[in-house]
RODO-2510 file (C-alpha; in nm, 4 decimals, decimal comma):
residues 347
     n   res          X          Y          Z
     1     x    10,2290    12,5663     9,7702
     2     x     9,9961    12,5126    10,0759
     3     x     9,7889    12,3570     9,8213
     4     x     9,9808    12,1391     9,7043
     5     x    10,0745    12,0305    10,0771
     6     x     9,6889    11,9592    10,1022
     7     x     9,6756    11,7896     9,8411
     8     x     9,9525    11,5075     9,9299
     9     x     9,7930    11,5390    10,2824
    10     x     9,4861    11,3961    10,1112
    11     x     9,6541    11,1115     9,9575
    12     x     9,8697    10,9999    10,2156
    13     x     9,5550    11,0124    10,4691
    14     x     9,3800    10,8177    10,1901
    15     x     9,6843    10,5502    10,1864
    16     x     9,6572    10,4906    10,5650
    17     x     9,3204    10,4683    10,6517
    18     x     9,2339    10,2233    10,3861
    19     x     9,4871     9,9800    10,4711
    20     x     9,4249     9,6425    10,4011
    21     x     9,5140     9,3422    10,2566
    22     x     9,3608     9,2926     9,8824
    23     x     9,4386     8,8927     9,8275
    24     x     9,0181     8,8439     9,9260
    25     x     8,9345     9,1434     9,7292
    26     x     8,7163     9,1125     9,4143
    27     x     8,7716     9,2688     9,0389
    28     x     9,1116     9,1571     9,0257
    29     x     9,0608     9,2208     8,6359
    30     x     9,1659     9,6014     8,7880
    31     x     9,4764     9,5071     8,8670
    32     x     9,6115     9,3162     8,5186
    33     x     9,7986     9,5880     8,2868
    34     x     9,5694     9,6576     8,0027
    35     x     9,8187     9,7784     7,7691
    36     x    10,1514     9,6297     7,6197
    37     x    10,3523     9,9037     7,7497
    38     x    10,1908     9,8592     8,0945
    39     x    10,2746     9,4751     8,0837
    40     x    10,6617     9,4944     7,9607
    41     x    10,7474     9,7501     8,2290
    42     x    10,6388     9,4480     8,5268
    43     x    10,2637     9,5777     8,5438
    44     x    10,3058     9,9767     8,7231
    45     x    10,4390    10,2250     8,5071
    46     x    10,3128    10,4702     8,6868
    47     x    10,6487    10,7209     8,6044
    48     x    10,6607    10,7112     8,2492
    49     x    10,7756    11,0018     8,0286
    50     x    10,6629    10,9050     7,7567
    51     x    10,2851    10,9966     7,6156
    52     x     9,9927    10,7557     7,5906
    53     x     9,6286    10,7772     7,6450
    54     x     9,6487    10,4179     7,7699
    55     x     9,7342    10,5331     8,1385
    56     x     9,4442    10,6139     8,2079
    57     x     9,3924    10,3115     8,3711
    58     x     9,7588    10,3124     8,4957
    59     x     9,8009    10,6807     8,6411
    60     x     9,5932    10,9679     8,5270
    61     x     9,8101    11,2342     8,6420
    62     x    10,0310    11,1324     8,3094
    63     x     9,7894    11,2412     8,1208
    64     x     9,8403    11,5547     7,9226
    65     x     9,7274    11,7800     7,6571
    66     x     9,9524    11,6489     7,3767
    67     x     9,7380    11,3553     7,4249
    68     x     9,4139    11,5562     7,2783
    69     x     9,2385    11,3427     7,0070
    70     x     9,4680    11,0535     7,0941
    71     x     9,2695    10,6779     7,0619
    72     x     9,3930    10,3935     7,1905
    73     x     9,3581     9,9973     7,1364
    74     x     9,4611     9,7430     7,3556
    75     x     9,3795     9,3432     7,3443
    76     x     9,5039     9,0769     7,5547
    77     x     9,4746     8,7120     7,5713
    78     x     9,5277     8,5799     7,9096
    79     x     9,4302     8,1599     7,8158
    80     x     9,2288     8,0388     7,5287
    81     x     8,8656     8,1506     7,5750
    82     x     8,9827     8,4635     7,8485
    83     x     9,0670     8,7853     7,7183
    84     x     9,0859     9,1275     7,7915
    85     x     9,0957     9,4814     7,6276
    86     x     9,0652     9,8425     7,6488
    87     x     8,9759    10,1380     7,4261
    88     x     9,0577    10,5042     7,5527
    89     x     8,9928    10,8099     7,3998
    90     x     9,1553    11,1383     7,4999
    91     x     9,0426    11,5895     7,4957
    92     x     9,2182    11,8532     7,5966
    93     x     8,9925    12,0904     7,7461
    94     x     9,2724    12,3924     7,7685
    95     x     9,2001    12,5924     8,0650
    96     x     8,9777    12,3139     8,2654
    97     x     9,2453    12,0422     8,2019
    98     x     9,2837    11,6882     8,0096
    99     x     9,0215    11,4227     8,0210
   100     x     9,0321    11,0958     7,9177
   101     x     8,7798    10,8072     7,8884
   102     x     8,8515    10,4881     7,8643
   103     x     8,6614    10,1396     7,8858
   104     x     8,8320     9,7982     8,0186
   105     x     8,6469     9,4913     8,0541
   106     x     8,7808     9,1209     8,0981
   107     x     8,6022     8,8263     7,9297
   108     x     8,5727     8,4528     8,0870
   109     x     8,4301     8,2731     7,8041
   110     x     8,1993     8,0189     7,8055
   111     x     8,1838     7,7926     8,1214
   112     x     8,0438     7,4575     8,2020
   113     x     7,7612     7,4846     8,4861
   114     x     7,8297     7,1493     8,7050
   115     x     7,6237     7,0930     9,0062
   116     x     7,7744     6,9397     9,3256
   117     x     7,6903     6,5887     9,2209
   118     x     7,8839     6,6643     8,9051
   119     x     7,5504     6,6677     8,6813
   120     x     7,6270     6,8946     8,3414
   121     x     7,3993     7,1425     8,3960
   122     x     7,5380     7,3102     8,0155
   123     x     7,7334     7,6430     8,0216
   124     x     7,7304     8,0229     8,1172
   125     x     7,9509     8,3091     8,0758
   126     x     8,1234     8,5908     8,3008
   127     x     8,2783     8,9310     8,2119
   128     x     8,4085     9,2327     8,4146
   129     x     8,3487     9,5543     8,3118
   130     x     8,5326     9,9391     8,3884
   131     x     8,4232    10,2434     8,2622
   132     x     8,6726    10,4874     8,3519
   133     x     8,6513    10,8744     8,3377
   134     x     9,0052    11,0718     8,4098
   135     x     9,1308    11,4348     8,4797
   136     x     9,4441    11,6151     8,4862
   137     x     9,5752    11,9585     8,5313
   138     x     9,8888    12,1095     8,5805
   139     x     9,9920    12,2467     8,9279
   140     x    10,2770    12,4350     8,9065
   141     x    10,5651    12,4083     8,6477
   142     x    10,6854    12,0163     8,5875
   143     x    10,3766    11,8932     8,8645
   144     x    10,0288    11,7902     8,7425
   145     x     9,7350    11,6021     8,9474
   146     x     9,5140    11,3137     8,8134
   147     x     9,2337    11,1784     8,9436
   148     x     8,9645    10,9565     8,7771
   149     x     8,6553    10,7851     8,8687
   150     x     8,5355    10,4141     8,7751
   151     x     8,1887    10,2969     8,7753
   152     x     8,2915     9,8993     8,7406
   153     x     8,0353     9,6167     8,7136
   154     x     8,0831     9,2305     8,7131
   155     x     7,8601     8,9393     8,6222
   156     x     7,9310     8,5655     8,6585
   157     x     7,6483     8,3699     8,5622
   158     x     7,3335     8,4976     8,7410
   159     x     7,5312     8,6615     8,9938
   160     x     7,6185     9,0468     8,9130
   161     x     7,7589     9,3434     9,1208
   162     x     7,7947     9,6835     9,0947
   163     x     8,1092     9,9488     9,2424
   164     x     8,2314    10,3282     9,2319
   165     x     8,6251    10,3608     9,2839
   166     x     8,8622    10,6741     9,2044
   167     x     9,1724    10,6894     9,1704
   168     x     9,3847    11,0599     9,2924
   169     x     9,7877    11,0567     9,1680
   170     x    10,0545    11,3452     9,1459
   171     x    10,3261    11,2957     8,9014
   172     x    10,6421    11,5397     8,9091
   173     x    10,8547    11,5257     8,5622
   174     x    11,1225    11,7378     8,5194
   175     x    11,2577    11,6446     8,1223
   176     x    11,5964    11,8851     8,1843
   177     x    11,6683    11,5943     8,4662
   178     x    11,5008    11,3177     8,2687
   179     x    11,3460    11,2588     8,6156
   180     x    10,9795    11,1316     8,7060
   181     x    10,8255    11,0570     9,0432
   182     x    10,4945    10,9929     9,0901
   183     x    10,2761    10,8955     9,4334
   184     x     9,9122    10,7456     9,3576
   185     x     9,6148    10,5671     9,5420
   186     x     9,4435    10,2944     9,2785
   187     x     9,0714    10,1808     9,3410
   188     x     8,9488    10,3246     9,6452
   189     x     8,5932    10,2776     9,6204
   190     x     8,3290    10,0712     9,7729
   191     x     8,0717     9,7553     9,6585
   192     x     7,7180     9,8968     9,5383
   193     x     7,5262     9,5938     9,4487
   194     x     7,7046     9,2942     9,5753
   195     x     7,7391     8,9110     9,4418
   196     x     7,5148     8,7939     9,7288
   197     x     7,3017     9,0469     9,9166
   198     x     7,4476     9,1736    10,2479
   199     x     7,8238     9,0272    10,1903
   200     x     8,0542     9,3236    10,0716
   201     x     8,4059     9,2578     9,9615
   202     x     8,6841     9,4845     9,9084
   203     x     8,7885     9,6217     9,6184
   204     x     9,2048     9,5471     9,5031
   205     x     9,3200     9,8790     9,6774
   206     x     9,6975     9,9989     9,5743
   207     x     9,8942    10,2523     9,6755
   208     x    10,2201    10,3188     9,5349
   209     x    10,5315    10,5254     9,4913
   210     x    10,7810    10,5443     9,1544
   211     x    11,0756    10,7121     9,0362
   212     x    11,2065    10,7074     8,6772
   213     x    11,5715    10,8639     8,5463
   214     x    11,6598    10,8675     8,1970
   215     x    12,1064    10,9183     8,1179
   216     x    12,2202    11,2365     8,0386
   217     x    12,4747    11,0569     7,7273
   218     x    12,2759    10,7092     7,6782
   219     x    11,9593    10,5956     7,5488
   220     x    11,8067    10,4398     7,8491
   221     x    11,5594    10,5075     8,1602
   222     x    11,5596    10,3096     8,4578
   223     x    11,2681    10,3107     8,6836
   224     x    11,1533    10,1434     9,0775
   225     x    10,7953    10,1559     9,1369
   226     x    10,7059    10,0158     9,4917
   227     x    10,3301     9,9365     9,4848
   228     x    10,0523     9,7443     9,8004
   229     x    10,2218    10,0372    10,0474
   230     x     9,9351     9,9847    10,2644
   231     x     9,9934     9,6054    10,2947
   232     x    10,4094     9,5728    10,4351
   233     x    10,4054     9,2079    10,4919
   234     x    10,3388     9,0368    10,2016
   235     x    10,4859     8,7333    10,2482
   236     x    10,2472     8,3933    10,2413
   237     x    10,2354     8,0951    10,4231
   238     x    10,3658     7,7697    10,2257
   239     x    10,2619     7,4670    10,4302
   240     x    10,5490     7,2458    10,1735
   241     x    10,8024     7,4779    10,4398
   242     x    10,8148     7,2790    10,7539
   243     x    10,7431     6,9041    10,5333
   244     x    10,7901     6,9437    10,1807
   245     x    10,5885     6,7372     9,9684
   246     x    10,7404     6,8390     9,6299
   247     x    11,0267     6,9131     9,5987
   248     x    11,4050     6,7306     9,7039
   249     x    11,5557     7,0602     9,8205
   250     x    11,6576     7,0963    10,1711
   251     x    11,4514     7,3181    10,4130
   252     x    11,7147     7,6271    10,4019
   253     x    11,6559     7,6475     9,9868
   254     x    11,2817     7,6391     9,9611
   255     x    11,1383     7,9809     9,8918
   256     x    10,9439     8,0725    10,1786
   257     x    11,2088     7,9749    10,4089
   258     x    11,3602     8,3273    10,4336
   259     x    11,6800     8,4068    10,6529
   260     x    11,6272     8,7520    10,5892
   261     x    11,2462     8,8290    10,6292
   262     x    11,2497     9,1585    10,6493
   263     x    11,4695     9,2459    10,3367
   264     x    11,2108     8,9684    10,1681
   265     x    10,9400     9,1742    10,2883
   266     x    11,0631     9,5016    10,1320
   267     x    11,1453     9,3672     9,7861
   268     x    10,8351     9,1792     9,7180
   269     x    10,6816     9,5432     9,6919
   270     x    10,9511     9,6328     9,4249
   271     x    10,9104     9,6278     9,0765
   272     x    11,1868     9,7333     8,8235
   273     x    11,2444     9,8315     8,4803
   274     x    11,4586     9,9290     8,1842
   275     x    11,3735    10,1132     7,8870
   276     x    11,6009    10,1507     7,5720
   277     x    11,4808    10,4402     7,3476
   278     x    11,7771    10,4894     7,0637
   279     x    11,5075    10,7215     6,8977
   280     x    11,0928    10,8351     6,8912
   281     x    11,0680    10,5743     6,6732
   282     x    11,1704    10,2525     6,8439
   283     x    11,2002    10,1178     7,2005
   284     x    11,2115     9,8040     7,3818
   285     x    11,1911     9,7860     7,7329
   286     x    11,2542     9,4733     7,9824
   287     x    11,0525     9,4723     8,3530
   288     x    11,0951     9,2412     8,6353
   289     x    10,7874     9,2136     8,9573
   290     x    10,9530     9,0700     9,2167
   291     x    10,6253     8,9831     9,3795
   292     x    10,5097     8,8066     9,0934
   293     x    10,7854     8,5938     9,0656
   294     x    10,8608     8,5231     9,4435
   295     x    10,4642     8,4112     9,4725
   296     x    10,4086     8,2576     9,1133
   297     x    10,7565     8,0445     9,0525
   298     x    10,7579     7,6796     9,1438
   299     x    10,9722     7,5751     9,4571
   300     x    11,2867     7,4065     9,2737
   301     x    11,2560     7,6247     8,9339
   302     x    11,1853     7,9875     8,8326
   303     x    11,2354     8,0068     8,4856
   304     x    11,1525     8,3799     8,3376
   305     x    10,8330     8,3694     8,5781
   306     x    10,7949     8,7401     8,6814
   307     x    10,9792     8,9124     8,3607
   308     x    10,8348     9,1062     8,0907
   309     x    10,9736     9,1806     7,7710
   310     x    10,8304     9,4836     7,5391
   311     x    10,9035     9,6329     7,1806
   312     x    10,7409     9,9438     7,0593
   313     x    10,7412    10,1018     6,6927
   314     x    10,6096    10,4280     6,4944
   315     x    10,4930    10,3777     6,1916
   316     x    10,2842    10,6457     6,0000
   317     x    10,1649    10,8151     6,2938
   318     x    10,0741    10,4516     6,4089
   319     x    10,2753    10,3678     6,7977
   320     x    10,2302     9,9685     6,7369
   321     x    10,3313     9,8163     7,0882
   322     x    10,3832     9,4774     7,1612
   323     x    10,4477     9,2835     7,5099
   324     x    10,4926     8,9154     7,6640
   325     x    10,4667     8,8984     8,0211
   326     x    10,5107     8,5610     8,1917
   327     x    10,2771     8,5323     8,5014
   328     x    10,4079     8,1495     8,5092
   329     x    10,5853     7,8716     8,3743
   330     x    10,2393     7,7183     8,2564
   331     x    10,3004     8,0114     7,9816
   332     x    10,2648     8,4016     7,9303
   333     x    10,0227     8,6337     7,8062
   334     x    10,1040     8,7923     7,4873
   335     x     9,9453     9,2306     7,4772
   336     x     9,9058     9,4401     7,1981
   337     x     9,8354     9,8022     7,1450
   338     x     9,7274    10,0725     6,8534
   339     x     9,7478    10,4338     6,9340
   340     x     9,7040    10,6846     6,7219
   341     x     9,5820    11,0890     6,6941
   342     x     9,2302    11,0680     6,5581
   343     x     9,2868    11,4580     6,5009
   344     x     9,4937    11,4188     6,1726
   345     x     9,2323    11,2210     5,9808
   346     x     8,9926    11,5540     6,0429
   347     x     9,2671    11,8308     5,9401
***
């Protein structure tokens, strides 16, 4: 038990002495979920019960050893000529735990290279890059730690740079209660190589909190994950507040024009979800990021800006999982994933 104490002692010191505000940080690519099931349940499903090797990059403490040989695929295409993707790959290695590697990169496409006097100077291309290693072992009965180290690297042209993050999680499930919580620290780390030499930036730290509870007599699981703990006020200035320049509403309806800040303040760090699972075959699952949506909407219209919407299906020892999460009313990304045991082709 005193272990365990240390442990969460360790994260929570981790949570409040790296407190910052991430909207300058750099590799932002971290923070976009790289699998479908990720992106339907509002971007942080960090207290799932269910089993994938794809949370890896999500929370490693899920990981577990009925995940051994599992493979996973996961493609996303964020705008025509930017995608993004991850394969993960799964061992169990018994007494020494589950480990898990995965590799996530995002790809810019081709850009034009136009110099300040708007010469075309032709094109170049940028990518980001993850290469993600993660651990977990059981605790004590229903509690497991996860931790997992990134080496991440980034290039934009000529311009590269180089970091080392971790991330450390404990995940409680108890499946008599159908309950999950989880606690986690995402991306604490550090710049190697930087962009221009001497100017570090921070990394997109995270630190969040989740609970998940499934019904006793219904097919369903509701979950709350409150993520950027370290960050409370995450409300942003909107200059269109005191002389609005697009829109006809009056000053009390515009967004940012909050008569309750501090309730405003709590709820852009909530993100909620709802999973229907009539069976192990089939699910579908519908999230909503508050955050997203307060930030990302236009003034006078919302639309389904900050929902997600997610199916998944078994089919011959195939989970095919599909998701459409809409960022903004420009349009929404579309995320698919393949997972599957790569054990049973070797039996």
């Amino acid at each position: 038990m005193n272990r365990i104490f240390g442990i969460l002692f360790f994260i929570l010191s981790v949570l409040s002495g790296f407190g910052q505000s991430d909207l300058s940080s750099v590799y932002r690519f971290l923070t976009v979920p790289t699998s479908a099931y990720s992106a339907s349940l509002g971007g942080a499903p960090i207290v799932s019960a269910d089993s994938s090797i794809n949370f890896i990059a999500d929370n490693p403490a899920l990981l577990k050893p009925e995940l051994d040989q599992q493979v996973g695929l996961n493609f996303t295409n964020l705008h025509p000529g930017v995608n993004m993707g991850m394969v993960a790959w799964g061992y169990d290695l018994k007494d020494l735990g589950f480990v898990g590697v995965g590799l996530q990169y995002m790809n810019y496409g081709e850009m034009d290279r136009i110099d300040q006097f708007g010469n075309d100077m032709g094109t170049f291309n940028g990518g980001d890059y993850a290469l993600i290693i993660g651990w977990s072992q059981p605790l004590m009965k229903n509690l497991r730690l996860g931790a997992s180290v990134k080496g991440i690297y980034s290039k934009i042209d000529r311009y590269d740079a180089l970091a080392a993050a971790f991330d450390a999680a404990l995940t409680y499930h108890n499946p008599d209660l159908q309950l999950t919580v989880s606690l986690m620290a995402k991306n604490i780390g550090n710049q190697i190589e930087t962009y221009v030499e001497g100017e570090h930036e921070p990394l997109p730290q995270d630190y969040q909190f989740g609970i998940a509870k499934g019904l006793e007599h219904a097919p369903f699981r509701f979950s709350v994950v409150a993520h950027r703990l370290h960050d409370f006020d995450l409300l942003l200035t909107n200059s269109n507040t005191v002389t609005p320049n697009n829109t006809d509403l009056p000053p009390e309806e515009i967004e940012t024009d909050y008569i309750r800040k501090d309730a405003e303040k709590i709820m852009r760090h909530l993100i909620f979800a709802v999973e229907f699972i009539p069976s192990k075959r089939i699910s579908a699952r519908v999230g909503y990021n508050y955050y997203r949506r307060s930030t990302m909407k236009m003034i006078d219209k919302g639309g389904m800006v900050g929902f997600s919407l997610g199916a998944s299906v078994l089919i011959k020892g195939f989970h095919i999982e599909y998701a459409r999460a809409s960022y903004h009313l420009a349009g929404a990304t579309n995320h698919i994933s393949v997972r599957t045991n790569l054990g049973r082709f070797f039996e």
